[in-house]
C-alpha positions as CSV (number, residue, x, y, z in Angstrom):
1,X,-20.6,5.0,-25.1
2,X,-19.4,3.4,-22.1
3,X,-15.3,4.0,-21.3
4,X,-14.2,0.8,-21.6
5,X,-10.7,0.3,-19.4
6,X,-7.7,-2.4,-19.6
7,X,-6.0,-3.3,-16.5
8,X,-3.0,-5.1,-15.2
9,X,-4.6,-6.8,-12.8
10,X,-1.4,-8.4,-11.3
11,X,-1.8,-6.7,-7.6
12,X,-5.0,-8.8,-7.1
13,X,-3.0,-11.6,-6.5
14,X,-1.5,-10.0,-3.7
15,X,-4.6,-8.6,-1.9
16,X,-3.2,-7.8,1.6
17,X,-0.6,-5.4,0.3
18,X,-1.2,-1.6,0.1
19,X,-1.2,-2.0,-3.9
20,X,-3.5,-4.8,-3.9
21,X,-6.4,-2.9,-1.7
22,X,-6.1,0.3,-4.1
23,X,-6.6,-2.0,-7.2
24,X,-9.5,-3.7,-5.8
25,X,-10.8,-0.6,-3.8
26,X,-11.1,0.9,-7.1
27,X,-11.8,-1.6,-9.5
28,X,-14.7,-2.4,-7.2
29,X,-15.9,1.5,-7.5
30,X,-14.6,2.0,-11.6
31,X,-17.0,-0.8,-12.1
32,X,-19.4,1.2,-11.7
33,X,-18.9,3.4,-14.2
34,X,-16.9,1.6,-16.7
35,X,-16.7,-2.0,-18.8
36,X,-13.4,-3.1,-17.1
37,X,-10.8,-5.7,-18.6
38,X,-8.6,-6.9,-16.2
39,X,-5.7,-9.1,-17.2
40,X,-3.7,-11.3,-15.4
41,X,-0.2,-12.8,-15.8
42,X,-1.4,-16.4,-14.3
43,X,-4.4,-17.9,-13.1
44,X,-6.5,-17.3,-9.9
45,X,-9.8,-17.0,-8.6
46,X,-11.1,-13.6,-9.6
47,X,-12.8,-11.0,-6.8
48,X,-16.5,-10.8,-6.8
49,X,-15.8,-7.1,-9.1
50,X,-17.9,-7.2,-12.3
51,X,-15.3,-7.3,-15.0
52,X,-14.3,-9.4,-18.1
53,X,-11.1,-11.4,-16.6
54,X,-8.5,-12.5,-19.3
55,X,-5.7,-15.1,-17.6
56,X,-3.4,-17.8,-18.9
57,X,-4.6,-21.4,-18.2
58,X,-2.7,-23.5,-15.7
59,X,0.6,-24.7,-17.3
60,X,0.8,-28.7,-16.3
61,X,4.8,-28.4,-16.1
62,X,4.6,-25.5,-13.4
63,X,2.1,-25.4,-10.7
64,X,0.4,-21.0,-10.3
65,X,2.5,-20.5,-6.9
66,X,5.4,-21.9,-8.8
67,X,5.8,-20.2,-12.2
68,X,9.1,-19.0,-13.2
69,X,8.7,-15.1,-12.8
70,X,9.9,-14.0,-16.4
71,X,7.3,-15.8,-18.0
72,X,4.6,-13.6,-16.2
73,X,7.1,-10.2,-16.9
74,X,6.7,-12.0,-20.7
75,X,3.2,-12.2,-20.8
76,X,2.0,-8.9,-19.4
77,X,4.5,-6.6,-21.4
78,X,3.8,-9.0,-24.8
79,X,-0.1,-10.4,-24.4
80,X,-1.9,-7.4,-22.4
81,X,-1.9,-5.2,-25.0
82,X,-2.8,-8.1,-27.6
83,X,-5.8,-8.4,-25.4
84,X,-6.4,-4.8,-24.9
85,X,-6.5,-4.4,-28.9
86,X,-9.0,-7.5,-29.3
87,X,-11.3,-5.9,-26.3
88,X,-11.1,-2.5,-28.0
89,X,-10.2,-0.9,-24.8
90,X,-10.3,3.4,-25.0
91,X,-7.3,3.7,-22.1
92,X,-5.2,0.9,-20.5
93,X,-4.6,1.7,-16.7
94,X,-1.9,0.1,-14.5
95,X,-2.1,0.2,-11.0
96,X,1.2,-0.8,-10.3
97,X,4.4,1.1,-12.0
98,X,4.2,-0.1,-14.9
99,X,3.2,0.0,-18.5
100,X,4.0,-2.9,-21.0
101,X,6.6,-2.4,-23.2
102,X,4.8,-3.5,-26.6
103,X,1.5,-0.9,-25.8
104,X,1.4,1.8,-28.5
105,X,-1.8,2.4,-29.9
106,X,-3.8,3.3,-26.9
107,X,-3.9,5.9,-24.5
108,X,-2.3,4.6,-21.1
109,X,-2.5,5.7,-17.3
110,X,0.0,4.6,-14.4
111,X,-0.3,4.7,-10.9
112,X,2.8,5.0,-9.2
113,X,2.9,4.6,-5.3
114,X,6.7,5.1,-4.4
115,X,10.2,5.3,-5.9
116,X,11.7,3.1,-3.5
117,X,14.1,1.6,-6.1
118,X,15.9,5.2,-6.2
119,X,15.5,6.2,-2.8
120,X,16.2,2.8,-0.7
121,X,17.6,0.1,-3.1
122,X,18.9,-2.1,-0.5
123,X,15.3,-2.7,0.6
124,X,13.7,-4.9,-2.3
125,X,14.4,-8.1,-3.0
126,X,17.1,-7.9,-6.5
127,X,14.6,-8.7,-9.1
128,X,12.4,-6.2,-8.6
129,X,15.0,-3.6,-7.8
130,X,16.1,-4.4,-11.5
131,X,12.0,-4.1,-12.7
132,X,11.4,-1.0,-11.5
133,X,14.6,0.5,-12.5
134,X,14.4,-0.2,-15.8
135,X,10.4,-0.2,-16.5
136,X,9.0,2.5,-14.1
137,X,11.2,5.3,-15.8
138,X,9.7,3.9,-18.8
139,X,6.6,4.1,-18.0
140,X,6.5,7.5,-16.3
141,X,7.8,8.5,-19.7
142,X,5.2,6.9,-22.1
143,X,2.5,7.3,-20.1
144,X,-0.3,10.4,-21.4
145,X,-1.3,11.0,-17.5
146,X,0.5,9.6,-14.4
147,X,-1.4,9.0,-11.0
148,X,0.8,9.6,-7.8
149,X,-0.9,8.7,-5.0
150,X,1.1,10.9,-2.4
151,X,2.4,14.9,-3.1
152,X,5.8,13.0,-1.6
153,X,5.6,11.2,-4.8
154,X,4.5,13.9,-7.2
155,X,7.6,15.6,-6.2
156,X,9.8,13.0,-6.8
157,X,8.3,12.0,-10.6
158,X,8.7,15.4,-11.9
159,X,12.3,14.4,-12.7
160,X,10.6,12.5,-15.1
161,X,7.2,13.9,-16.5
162,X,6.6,17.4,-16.5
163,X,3.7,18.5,-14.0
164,X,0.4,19.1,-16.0
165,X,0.8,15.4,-16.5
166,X,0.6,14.3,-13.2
167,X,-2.2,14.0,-11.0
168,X,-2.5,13.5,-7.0
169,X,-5.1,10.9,-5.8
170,X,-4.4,10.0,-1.6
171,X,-5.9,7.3,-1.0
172,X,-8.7,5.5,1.3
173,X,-9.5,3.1,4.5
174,X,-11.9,0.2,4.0
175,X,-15.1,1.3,5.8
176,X,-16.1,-2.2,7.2
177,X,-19.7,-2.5,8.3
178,X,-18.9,-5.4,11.2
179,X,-15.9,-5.8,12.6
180,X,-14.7,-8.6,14.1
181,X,-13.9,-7.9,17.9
182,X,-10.7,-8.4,19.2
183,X,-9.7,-9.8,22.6
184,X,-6.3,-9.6,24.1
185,X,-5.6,-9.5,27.4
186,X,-3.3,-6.7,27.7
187,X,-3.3,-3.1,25.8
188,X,-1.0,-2.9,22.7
189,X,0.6,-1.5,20.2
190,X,-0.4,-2.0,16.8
191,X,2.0,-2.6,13.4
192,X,0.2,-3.2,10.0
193,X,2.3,-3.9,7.1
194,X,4.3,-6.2,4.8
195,X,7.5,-7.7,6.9
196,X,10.2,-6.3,4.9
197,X,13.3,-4.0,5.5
198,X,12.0,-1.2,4.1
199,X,9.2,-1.1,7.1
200,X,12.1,-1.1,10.1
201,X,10.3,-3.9,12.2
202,X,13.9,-4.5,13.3
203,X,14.3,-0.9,14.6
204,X,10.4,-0.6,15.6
205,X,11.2,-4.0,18.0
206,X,14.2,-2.2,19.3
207,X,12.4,0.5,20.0
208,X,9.8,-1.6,21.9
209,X,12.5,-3.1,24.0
210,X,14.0,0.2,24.8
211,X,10.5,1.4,26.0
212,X,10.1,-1.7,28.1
213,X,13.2,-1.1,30.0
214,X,12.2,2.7,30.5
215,X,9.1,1.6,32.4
216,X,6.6,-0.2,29.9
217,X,5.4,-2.9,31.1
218,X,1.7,-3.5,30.5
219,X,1.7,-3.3,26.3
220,X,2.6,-6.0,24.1
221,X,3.7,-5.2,20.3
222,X,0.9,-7.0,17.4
223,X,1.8,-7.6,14.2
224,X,-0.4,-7.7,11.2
225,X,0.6,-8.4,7.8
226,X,2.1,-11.0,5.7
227,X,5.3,-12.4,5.5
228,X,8.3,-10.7,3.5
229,X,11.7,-10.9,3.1
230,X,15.0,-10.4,4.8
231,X,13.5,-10.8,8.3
232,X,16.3,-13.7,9.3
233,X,17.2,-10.4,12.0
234,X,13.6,-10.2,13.0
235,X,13.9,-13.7,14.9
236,X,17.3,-13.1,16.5
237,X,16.2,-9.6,17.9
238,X,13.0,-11.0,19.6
239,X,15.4,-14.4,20.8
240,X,18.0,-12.1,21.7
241,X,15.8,-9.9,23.8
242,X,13.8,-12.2,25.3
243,X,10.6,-10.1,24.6
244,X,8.8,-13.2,22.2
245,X,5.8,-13.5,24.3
246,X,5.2,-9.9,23.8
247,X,5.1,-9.4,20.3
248,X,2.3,-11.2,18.6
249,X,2.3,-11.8,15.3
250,X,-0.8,-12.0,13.6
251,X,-0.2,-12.8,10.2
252,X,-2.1,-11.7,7.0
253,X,-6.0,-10.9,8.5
254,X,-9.0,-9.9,6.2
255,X,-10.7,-6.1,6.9
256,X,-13.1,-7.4,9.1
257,X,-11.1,-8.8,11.7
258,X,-8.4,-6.2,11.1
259,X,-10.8,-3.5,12.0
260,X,-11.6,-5.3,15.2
261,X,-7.6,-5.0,15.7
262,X,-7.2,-1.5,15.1
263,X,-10.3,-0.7,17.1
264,X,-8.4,-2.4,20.2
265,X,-5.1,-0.2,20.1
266,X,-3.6,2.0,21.6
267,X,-1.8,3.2,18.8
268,X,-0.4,2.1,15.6
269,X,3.4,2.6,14.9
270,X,4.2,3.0,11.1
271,X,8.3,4.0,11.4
272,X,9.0,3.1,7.9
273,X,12.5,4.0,6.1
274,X,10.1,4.3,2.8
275,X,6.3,4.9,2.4
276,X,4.6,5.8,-0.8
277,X,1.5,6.8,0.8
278,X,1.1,4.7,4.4
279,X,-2.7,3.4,4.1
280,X,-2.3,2.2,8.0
281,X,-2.1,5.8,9.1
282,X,-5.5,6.6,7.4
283,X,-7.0,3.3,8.8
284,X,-5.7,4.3,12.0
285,X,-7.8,7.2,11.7
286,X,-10.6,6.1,10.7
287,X,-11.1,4.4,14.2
288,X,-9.4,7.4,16.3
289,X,-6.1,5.9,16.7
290,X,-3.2,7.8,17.4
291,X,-0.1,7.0,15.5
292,X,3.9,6.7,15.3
293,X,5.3,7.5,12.3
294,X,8.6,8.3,10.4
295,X,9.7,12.1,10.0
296,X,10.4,11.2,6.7
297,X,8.4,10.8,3.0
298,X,4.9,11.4,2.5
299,X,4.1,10.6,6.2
300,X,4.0,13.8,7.7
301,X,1.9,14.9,4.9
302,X,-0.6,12.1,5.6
303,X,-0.6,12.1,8.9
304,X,-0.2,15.7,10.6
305,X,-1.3,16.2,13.6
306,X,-2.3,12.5,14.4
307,X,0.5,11.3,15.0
308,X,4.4,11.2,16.5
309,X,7.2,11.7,14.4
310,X,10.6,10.1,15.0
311,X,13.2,9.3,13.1
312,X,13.5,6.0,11.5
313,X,16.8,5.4,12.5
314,X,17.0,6.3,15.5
315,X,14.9,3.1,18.3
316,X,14.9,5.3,21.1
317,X,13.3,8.0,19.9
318,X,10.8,5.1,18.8
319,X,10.9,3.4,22.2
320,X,10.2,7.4,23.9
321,X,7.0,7.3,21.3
322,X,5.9,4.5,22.2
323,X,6.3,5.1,26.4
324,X,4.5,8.5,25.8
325,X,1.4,7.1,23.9
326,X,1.2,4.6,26.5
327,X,1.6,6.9,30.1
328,X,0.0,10.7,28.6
329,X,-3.4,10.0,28.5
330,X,-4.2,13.7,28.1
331,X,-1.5,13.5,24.7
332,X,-2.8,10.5,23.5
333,X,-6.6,11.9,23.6
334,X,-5.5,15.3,21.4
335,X,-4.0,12.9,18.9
336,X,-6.9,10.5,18.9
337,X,-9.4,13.5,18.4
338,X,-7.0,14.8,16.0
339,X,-6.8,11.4,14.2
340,X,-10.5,11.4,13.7
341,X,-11.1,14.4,12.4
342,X,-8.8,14.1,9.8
343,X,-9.8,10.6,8.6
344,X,-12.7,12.6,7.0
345,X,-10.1,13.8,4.3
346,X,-9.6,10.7,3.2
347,X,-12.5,8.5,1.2
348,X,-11.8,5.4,-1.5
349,X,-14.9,6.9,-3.1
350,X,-13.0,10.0,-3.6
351,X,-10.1,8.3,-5.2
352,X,-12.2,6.1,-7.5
353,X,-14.2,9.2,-8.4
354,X,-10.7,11.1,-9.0
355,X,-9.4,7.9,-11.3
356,X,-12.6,7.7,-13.4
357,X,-11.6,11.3,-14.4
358,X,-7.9,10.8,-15.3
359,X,-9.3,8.1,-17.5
360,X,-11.5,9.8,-19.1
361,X,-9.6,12.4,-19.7
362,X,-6.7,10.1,-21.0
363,X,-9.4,8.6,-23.3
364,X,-10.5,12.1,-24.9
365,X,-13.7,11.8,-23.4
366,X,-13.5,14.6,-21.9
367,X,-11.2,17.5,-20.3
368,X,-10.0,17.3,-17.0
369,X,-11.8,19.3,-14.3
């Protein structure tokens, strides 16, 4: 019999973000092998993934972009599992931290990418700060098999679940057959992420600026990603410094034409205060890129000997990164060999192939290998 899987299907709504290409990465892949059921909290227009798709209907009081949040928290916690008993689901899997509170009579797996409300509070916005505080402990404890996605993480879940429970799945790049070229008339430095504190564009911009007046003077900064929170600094640092035209911001892109981007680096610069896993770095890889990254969480581990560490909090050891990169050619070809190399280690296929089993096994279909 065919596993058939529930999932909260929420991150597809957010498709750019590092938890919104996992889900669809691997629903895309689980498909495959499984009848999926993938619920969402409101409506939108489904990915081309073969799956049965259960959403609310468009409320006439409250446009979709508009909804008041606790009415989605509501529904997934209440109605997924309602529609996970009528679709006589075998496991219910959530990609995203959390399990609903009224699921009881059904196996459940949870994917949990970082612990940043414990480890750097002050970076999420308040609400869900207070979500994850109160719903991932709760879910790490309910859940019968817990996916971490980094051995960074693993380490830090044990406080909750003991360890034959948890499983380490590292993630994937987007192999993307055509990439959109991109032209810029000057080399650069590449950052790929959502623009919010937790990612130190402030500090990474300083760093920039320090570099420039150390001797850089033929790189501009690009900027991919989409728009976050708590940026208000952001602005003022690029005003105050007068370095604007040299930072690009590119927005939100899709694969294709952020593969041309990454292909056109020189490097990409991840100095995050938090990662859970840091998909840039492995997408970085993929096309021989060099990185910058932070000293600190899982990182290092993904990472290794592709990249520069510095220390988050320090810009000029940033801003002596980036100089580096840009003047060592011999340097920046190890790393780049380096980089390439090790992209082989990591594979969506893999990951998919890894899930598939956790469910399974959380199912009682059969043991873990």
């Amino acid at each position: 019999m065919t596993l058939r899987v529930a999932v909260d299907g929420r991150p597809l709504r957010h498709p750019h973000t590092g938890i919104g290409v996992y889900t669809r990465e691997l629903l895309s892949r689980l498909a495959e092998h499984c009848k999926l059921f993938v619920y969402l909290d409101r409506p939108i227009a489904p990915p081309d993934i073969p799956a049965t798709y259960r959403m609310p209907q468009a409320a006439k009081r409250w446009p979709p972009e508009n909804r008041p949040r606790l009415s989605g928290l509501l529904r997934a916690n209440l109605q997924f599992p309602r529609w996970a008993r009528a679709d006589r689901a075998h496991v219910f899997w959530s990609p995203r931290h959390h399990l609903p509170l009224a699921i009881s009579d059904m196996p459940t797996v949870v994917t949990i990418h970082d612990l940043v409300w414990r480890v750097a509070p002050r970076t999420m916005r308040p609400l869900n700060r207070l979500a994850d505080a109160v719903l991932m402990p709760l879910a790490l404890r309910r859940a019968h098999r817990v996916v971490a996605v980094s051995e960074h993480t693993r380490a830090s879940i044990l406080r909750f679940r003991a360890a034959c429970c948890v499983r380490v799945t590292p993630l994937g790049a987007i192999a993307v057959a055509k990439p959109v070229p991109f032209r810029h008339p000057r080399p650069f430095f590449l950052f790929v992420g959502a623009k919010e504190p937790r990612k130190n564009l402030v500090g990474i911009i300083r760093g920039f600026q320090i570099a420039v007046n150390a001797g850089l003077t033929d790189h501009d900064l690009v900027l991919v990603g989409g728009a976050g929170w708590k940026q208000a600094g952001l602005a003022r640092r690029l005003d105050a410094g007068g370095f604007g035209p040299h930072v690009i911001d590119l927005g939100a892109l899709p694969a294709e034409r952020l593969a041309g981007v990454y292909a056109a680096a020189t490097a990409v610069v991840l100095a995050s205060f938090h990662e859970g896993f840091g998909i840039p770095l492995v997408e970085a890889m993929q096309h021989g890129k060099p990185a910058i990254a932070a000293n600190v969480g899982p990182l290092p581990e993904i990472a290794g000997d592709a990249a520069v560490f510095v220390d988050p909090t320090r810009p000029e050891e940033i801003g002596a990164a980036l100089l580096r990169l840009a003047t060592d050619q011999p340097f920046r070809e190890r790393l780049a060999a380096n980089a390439a190399r090790r992209a082989a280690r990591f594979s969506w296929d893999a990951t998919a192939a890894q899930t598939l089993t956790i469910l399974e096994s959380a199912a009682g279909r059969q043991p873990e290998r």
